[in-house]
C-alpha positions in Angstrom: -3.0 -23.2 19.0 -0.1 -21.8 16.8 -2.5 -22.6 13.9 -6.1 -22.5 13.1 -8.5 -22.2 10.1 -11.2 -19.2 10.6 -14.2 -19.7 7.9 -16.8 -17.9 10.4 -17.3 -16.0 13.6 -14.8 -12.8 11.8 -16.0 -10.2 14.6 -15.0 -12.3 17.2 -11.2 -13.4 14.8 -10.5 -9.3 14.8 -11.7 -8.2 18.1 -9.3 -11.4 19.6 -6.3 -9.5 17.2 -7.3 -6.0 18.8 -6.6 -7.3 22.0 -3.3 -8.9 21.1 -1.7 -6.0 20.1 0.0 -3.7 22.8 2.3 -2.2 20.6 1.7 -1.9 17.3 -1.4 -3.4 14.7 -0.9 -3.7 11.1 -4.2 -3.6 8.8 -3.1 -4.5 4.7 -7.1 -4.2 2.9 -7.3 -3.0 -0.1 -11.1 -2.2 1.1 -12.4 -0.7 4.3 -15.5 0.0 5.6 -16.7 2.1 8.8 -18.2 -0.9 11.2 -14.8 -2.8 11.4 -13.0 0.8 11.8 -15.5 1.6 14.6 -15.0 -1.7 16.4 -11.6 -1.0 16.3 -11.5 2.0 17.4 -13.6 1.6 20.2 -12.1 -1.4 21.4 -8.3 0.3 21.4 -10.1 3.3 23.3 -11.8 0.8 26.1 -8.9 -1.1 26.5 -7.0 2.1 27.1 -4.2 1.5 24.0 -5.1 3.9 21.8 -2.2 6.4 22.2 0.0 3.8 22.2 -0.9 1.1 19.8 1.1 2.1 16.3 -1.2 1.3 13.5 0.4 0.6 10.1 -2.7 0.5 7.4 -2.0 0.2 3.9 -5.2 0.2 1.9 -6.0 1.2 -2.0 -7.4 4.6 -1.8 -7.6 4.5 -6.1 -10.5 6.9 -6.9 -12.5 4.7 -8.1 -13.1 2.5 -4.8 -13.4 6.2 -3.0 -16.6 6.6 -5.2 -17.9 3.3 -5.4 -18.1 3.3 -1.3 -15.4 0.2 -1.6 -13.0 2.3 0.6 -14.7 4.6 3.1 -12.8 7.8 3.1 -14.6 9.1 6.1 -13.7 5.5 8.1 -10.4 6.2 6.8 -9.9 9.5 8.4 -11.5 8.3 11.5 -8.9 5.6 12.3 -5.9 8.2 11.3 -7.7 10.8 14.0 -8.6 8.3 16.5 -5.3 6.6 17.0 -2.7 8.9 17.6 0.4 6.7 16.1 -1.5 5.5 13.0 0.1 5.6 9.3 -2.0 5.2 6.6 -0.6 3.9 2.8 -1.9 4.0 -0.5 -0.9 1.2 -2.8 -2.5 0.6 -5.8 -2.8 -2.8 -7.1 -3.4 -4.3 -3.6 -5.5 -7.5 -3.1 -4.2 -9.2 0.1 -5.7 -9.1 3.0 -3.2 -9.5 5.8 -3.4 -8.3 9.6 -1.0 -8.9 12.5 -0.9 -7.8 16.3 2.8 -7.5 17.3 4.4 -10.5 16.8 1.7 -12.5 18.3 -0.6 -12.9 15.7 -1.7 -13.1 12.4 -4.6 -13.3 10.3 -4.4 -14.1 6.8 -7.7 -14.2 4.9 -9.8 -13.4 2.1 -12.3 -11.0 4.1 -11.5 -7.4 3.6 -11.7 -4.9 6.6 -15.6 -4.0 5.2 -19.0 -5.1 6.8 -18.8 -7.1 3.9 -15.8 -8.9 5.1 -17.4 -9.5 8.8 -20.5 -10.4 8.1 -22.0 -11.0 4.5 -19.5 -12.8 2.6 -18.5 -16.6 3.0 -14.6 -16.2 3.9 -11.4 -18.0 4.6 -8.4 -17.4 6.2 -6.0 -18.6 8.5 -5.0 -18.0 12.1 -1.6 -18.2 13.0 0.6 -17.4 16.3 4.0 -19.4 15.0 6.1 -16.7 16.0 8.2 -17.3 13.1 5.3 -17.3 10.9 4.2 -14.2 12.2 7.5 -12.4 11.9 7.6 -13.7 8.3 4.5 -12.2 7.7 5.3 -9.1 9.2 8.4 -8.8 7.3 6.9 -9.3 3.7 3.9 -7.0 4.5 6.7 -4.0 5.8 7.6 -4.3 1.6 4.6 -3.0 1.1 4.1 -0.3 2.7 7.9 0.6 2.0 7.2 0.9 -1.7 3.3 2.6 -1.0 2.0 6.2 -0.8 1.9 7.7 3.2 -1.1 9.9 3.3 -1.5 13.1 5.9 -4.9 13.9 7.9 -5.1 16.6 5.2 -4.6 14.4 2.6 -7.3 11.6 4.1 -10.0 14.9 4.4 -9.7 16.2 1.0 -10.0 12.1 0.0 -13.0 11.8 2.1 -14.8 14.7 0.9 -14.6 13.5 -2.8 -15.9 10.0 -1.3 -18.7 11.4 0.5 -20.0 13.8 -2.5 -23.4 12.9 -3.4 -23.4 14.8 -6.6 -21.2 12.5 -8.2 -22.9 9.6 -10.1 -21.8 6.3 -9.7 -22.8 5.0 -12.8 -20.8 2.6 -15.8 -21.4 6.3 -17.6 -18.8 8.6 -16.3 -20.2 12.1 -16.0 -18.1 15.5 -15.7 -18.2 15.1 -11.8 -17.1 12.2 -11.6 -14.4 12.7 -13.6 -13.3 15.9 -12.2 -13.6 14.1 -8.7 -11.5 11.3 -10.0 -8.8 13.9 -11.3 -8.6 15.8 -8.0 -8.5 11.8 -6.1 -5.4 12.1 -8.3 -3.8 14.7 -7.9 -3.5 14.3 -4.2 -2.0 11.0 -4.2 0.6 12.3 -6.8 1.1 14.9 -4.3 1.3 12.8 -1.7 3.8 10.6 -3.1 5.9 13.4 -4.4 6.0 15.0 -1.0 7.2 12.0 0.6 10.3 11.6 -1.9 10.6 15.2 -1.3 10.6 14.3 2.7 13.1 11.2 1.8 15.2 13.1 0.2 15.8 16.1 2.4 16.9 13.1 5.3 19.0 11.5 3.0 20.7 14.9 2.8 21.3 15.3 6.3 22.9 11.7 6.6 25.1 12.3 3.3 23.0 8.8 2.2 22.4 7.9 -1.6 20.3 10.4 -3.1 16.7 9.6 -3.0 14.3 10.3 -5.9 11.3 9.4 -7.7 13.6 7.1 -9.3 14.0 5.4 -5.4 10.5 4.6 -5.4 10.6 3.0 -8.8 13.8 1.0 -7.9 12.6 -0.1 -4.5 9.3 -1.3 -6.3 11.5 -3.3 -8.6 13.3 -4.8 -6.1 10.0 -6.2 -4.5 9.0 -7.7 -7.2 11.9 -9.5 -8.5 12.0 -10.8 -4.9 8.6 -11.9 -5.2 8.1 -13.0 -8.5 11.5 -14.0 -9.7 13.4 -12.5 -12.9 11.3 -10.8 -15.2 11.8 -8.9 -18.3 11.1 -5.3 -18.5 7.6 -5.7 -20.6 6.5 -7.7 -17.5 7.7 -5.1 -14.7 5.9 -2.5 -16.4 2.2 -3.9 -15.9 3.1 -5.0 -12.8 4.2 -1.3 -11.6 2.1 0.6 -13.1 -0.8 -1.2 -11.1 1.2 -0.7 -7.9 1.7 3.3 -8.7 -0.8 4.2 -11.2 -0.5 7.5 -9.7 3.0 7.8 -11.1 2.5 6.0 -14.0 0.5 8.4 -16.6 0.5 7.1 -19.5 -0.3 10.2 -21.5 2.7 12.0 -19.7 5.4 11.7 -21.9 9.1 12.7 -21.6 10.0 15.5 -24.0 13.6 16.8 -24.9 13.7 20.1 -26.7 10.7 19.3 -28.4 11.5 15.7 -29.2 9.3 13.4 -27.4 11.0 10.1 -25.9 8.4 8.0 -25.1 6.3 7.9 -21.4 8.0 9.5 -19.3 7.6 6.7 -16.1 8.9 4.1 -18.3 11.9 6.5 -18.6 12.4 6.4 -14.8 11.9 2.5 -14.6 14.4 2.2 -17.0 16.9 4.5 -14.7 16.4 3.1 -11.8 17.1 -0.3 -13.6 20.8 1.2 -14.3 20.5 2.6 -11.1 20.2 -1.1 -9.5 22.9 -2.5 -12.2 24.9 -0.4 -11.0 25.0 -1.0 -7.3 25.2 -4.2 -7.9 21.5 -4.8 -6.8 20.5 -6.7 -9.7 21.4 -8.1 -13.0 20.4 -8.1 -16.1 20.7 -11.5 -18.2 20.7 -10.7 -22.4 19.6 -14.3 -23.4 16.6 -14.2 -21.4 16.0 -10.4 -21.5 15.4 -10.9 -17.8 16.1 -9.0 -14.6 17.2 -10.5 -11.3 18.4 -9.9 -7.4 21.8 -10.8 -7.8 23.2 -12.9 -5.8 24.4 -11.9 -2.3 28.7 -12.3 -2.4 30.4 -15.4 -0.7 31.5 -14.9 2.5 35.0 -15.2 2.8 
């Protein structure tokens, strides 16, 4: 069937999209928890695919889900050793819960990739093998991890050590290890992100491209979302980023120019990489409305 609705039976809904995949799985959960990561893994290694299967996983590694156990830093780590072509994404923000097997399959559903997920929560979703559904799918969930954070294996360790510390309280009261854990959490996603613009950029070098910048990952993030969610004024895309890269949008770092301070400093970059995007011709910018747009592609002639 091209089509199904799944509200039960999830083990058996994954372990069916492990075996479609030959070539490449794609996991998009903002949580994840170690039983669905071990089934995985274990059914990749007995069918014999897994140092072949690419694995694309996008999931919110945001500190606070590391220390509330909602992401498992350790099952995280596992999946990126375990599976030699796997690439894992931070995104911040994330809520859907999307997974596809090549362009077999797809399940789209409300059951995160937890124990929780499989087992303990009532769930929805729907089973789809349309191949143009699928591709669809695929192509709108590629967005995402275009505009997210890749993380290294040393990245994922240091991330699953401050997840597995016991010392740090998980409690409504924050307390001084927790919030030095949460600053470290922090610090290595800023440093993961920077080091893939740095990694962007140096390629864009060699192929005489566009530069690329912190300013590219705030204009490609635009971009999505004005495809998404229509035209929107600036005071509505900066919400809506700043959930999607909290981790590049600190609010107490401002922009300061010989002593005169100009305001937050990510704003700052949102607004260049609007002018950026005006000025490619990428999007417009309407004055009545105070709204931002794709622009519209040019007649073929």
């Amino acid at each position: 069937m091209s089509i199904a609705l799944i509200d039960q039976n999830w083990d058996a809904a994954f372990r069916r999209l492990f075996a479609e995949a030959e070539a490449e799985l794609v996991i998009v959960s903002p949580f994840i928890g170690r039983e669905p990561v071990e089934t995985l893994c274990s059914a990749l290694e007995q069918q014999g695919k897994h140092e072949r299967v690419h694995i694309h996983c996008v999931v919110n590694c945001s500190p606070e889900h590391l220390l509330a156990g909602s992401v498992d830093g350790e099952a995280v780590l596992r999946l990126k050793q375990a599976c030699a072509h796997s690439n894992i994404f931070h995104l911040g923000g994330l809520h859907a819960k999307v997974y596809i097997a090549d362009s077999k399959a797809a399940l789209i559903t409300s059951a995160n990739f937890t124990l929780g997920g499989w087992q303990r929560n009532r769930e929805f979703g729907v089973w789809l093998e349309d191949a143009s559904l699928v591709t669809e799918a695929y192509r709108r969930v590629q967005a995402l991890w275009q505009i997210s954070t890749p993380l290294s294996q040393e990245d994922l360790i240091q991330l699953a050590r401050i997840g597995a510390n016991p010392q740090v309280a998980r409690s409504k009261a924050r307390t001084s290890k927790e919030s030095e854990a949460i600053a470290s959490a922090w610090e290595i996603l800023v440093g993961a992100r920077l080091r893939a613009v740095q990694e962007k950029t140096e390629l864009a070098g060699k192929r005489k491209s566009v530069p690329l910048s912190e300013n590219r990952i705030f204009a490609a993030t635009i971009l999505y979302l004005l495809r998404t969610k229509g035209p929107l004024t600036t005071q509505e895309l900066h919400p809506l980023i700043q959930a999607l890269h909290p981790e590049l949008c600190d609010d107490a770092v401002e922009r300061v120019i010989n002593g005169v301070r100009f305001g937050k400093r990510w704003k700052h970059m949102v607004r260049n990489a609007q002018q950026y995007l005006k000025r490619t011709g990428q999007v417009v910018y309407d004055p009545r409305t105070r709204r931002w747009a794709i622009a519209a592609p040019l007649p073929s002639t």
